[in-house]
N, C-alpha and C positions, 0 to 999 in steps of 0.2 A: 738704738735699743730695739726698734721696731725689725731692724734690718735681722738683728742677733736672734731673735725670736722665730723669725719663719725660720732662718737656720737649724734652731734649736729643733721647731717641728721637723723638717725635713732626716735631720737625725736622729731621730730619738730611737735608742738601741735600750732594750733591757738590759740592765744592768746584770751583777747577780750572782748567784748563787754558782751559774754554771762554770765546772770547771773545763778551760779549752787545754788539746793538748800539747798545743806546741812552748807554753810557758817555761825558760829556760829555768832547770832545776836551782832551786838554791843553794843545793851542796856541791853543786859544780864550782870546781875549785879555777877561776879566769886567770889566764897570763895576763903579766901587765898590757901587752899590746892589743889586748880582746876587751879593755876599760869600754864599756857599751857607750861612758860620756865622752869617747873621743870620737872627733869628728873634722880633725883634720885636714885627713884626706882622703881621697875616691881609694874604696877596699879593693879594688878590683880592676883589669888590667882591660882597654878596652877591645884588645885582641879575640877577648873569649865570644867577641859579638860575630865573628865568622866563622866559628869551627861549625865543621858540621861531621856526622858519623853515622853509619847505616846502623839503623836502629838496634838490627838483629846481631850486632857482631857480638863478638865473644870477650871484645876488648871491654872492658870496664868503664863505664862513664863514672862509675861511683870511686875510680881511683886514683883516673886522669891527675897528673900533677897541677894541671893550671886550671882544674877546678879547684883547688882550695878553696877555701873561703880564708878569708884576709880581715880577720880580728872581728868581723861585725856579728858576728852568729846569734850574740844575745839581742841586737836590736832587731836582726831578721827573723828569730822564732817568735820574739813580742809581737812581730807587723802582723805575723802568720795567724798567731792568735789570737789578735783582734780581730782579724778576718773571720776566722773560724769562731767567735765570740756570737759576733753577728748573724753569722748562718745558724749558730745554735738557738740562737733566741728566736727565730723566726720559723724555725722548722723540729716540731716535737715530735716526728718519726726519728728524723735523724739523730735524736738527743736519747729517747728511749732505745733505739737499738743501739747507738753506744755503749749507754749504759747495763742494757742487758749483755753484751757483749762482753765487757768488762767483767759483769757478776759469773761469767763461766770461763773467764780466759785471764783472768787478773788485768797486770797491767801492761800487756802483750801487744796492746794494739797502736798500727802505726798506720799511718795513710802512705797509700804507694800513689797518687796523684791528687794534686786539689784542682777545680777548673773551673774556666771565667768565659763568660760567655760579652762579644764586642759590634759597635757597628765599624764596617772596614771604608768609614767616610771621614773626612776632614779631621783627621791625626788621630780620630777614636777607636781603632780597632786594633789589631793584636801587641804593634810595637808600645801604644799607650800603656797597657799594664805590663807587656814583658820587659820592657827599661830598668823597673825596678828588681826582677830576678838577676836581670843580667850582671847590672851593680853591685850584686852581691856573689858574684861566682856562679850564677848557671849558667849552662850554654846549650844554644840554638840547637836542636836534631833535626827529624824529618817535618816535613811540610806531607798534610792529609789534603784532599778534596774530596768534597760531596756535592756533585754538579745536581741533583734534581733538588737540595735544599738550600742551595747557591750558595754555599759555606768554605771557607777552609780553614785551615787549624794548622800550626806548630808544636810542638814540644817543645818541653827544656829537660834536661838533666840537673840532678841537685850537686852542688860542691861536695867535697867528703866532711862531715861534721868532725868538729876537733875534739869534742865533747861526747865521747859513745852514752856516758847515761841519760842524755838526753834523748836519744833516739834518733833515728836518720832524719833528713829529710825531705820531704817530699818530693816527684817530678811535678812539673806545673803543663798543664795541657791548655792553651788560650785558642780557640775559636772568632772568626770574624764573617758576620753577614757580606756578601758582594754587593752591598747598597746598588752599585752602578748595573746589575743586574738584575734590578724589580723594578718594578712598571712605573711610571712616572707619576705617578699619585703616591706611592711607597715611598718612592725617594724624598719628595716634597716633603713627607711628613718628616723622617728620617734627619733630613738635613734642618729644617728648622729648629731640632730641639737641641741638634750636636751645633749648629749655630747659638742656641742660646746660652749652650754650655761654656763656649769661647774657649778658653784654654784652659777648661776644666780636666780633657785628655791627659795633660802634664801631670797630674795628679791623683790619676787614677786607683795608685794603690792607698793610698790616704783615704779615698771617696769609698776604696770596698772595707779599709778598717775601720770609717764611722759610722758605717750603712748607709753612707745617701746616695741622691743621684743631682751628678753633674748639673743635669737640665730643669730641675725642678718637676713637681707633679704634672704629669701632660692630661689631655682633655681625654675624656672617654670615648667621644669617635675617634682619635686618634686613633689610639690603641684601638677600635673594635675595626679600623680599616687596615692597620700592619695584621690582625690577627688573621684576618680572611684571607691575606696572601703570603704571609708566613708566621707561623706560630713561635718560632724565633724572634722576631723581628719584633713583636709584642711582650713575650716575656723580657729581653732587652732593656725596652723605654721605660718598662716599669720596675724592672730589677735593676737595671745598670750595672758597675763592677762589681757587685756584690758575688761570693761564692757560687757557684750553680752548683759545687758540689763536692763533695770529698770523698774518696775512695778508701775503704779498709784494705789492708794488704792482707791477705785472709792465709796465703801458705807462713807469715809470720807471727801466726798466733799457737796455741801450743796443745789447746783441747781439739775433741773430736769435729769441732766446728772449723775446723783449720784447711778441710777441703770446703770446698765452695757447694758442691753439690748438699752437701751435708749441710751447711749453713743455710741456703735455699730452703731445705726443706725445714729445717729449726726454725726461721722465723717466717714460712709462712701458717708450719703450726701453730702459730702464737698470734695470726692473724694480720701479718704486716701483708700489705701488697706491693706484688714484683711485675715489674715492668714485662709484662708477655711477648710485644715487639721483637718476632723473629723465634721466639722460644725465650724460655727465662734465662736459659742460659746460651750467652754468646761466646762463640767458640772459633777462635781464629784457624784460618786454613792449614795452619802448621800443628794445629789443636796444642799447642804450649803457652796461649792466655786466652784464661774463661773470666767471665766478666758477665754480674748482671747486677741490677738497680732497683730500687723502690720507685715507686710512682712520685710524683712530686706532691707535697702538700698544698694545700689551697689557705689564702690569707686574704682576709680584706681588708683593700685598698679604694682611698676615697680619691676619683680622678678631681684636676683641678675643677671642675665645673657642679663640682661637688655631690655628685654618680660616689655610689659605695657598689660594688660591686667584687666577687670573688675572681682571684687571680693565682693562678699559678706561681708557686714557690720557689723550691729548692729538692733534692731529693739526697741519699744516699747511694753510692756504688760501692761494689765487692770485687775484686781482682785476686787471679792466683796467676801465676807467672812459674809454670815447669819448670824442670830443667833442661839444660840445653843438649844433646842426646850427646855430645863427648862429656859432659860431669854426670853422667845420671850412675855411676860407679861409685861416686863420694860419699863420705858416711856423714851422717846428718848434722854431724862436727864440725866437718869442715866445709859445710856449705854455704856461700857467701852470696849478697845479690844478686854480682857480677856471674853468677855460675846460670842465672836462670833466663828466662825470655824476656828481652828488655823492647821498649818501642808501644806502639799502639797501633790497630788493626784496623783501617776504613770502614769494614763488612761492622766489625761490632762497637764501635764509636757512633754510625749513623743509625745501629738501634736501641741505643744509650741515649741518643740525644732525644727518641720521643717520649721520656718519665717523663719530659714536660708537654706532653701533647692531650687537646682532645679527646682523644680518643684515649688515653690510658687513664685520664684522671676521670671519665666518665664509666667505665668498663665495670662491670658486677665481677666479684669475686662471687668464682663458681662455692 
């Protein structure tokens, strides 16, 4: 009982009111081999774990045949939206600009990436949470580096949904700290918690659907000695698999807020604050994906030693994704995913990743 109880604290997610959007609709009519209680057998073929494809091609990830997804799509948008259940409950920027969002665009809004921030030591970092996309139909893209924040990062692509009223879904962007790359006091820390966690890695998307973390609450020097040498590396021990974030797809929304620049400026009228790092808006060398973010919220969190202290959240991102300069002729009918900029940008990922830094959550809004 004792045991079920620190459990319980370790998880305790608001319940609620809030509605997530990956919930598979109830009027989706399921073929019999899509029964979400079958569980048979592995949906997914383990071949799709080696494809790889240059981000920018023109070929479609979203049509690929052996992305299918293979009957599970109802238990996959449930997992998704517990995830996103979780980061809603913890993060009321991101819940308010939804919902404003929503009140001018109806029910237009889809996420073009969600992402999971990992440590890349003893089985904890990217393959722990991408196991479970993989199982379900995504497959592997590019591999990013960020050598001054000792980082690197894959993609995934989503299967093609079988189900259009439900909506697409997602790509998944997973990031991993180079543990073996920070100073040997980092590591130390690092490894004892992913030690205590023991084969909690295996379970990683389970751990970001009920909000916990793997290793239990860590000690507040801990955390105040990974933040001094990477502010990653501290958001991490205290966030674990939880969401870091989910991305509005902003060119598939259908009011005037559908450009990003225009959105930018909507919701900093209304007082939200956007991540400045670089400019607010991040703009890839090819300039056909802009991309910018909210600051991350702050939440307090009490370390085991029983320190209350405020900590960095979660935040929101915006993406629009051009077209690719052979469909920029197509009329707005027939324009499909596949037609537009697909992949992610090093230059504007590495000024995405500081909504959680320091220095952004400290910054005066001029």
């Amino acid at each position: 009982m004792e045991a079920m109880s620190r459990f319980s604290g370790l998880c305790a997610v608001r319940s609620s009111a809030i509605k997530p959007s990956f919930f598979f609709p109830p009027s989706a009519k399921l073929p019999r081999h899509a029964d979400p209680t079958f569980i048979g057998r592995r949906p997914i073929s383990l071949q799709c774990r080696s494809l790889r494809v240059d981000a920018r091609s023109d070929v479609s990830s979203f049509s690929d045949p052996i992305t299918q997804i293979a009957g599970s799509e109802p238990f996959l948008r449930t997992a998704i939206a517990g995830m996103e259940n979780v980061y809603l409950s913890r993060n009321p920027t991101a819940k308010a600009i939804l919902d404003l969002v929503r009140s001018h665009d109806g029910d237009h809004v889809f996420y073009d990436h969600v992402a999971f921030r990992t440590f890349g030591v003893d089985g904890h970092g990217i393959d722990s949470m991408a196991r479970f996309f993989l199982d379900f139909g995504y497959v592997q893209r590019e591999e990013l580096r960020f050598p001054a924040k000792k980082l690197k990062a894959l993609w995934f692509s989503p299967p093609q949904a079988k189900h259009s009223d439900a909506g697409p879904l997602p790509r998944v962007f997973i990031s991993e700290l180079l543990v073996d790359e920070m100073s040997p006091e980092c590591q130390e820390v690092i490894r004892k918690y992913t030690q205590l966690s023991c084969g909690g890695y295996k379970h990683a998307a389970l751990a970001s659907t009920l909000g916990c973390l793997t290793w239990g609450k860590p000690l507040y020097s801990d955390y105040e000695l990974l933040s001094r040498e990477s502010e990653y590396a501290a958001w991490t021990l205290v966030n674990g698999y939880a969401l870091n974030h989910v991305t509005i797809s902003t060119h598939r929304l259908k009011s005037q807020i559908r450009n990003i620049r225009s959105l930018n400026q909507f919701l900093e009228n209304q007082g939200f604050k956007l991540n400045s790092d670089g400019g607010v808006l991040k703009v890839s060398p090819d300039g056909l994906l802009l991309q910018s973010s909210t600051v991350a919220d702050s939440t307090s969190f009490t370390f085991a030693d029983g320190v209350t202290e405020s900590v960095p959240c979660c935040y929101i991102e915006f993406a629009e994704r051009l077209l690719l300069p052979q469909y920029t002729n197509l009329a707005d009918e027939e324009i499909k995913e596949f037609h537009r900029r697909d992949g992610f940008e090093v230059g504007n990922a590495d000024k995405i990743f500081e909504s959680t830094s320091k220095d952004q959550l400290t910054r005066k809004v001029a």
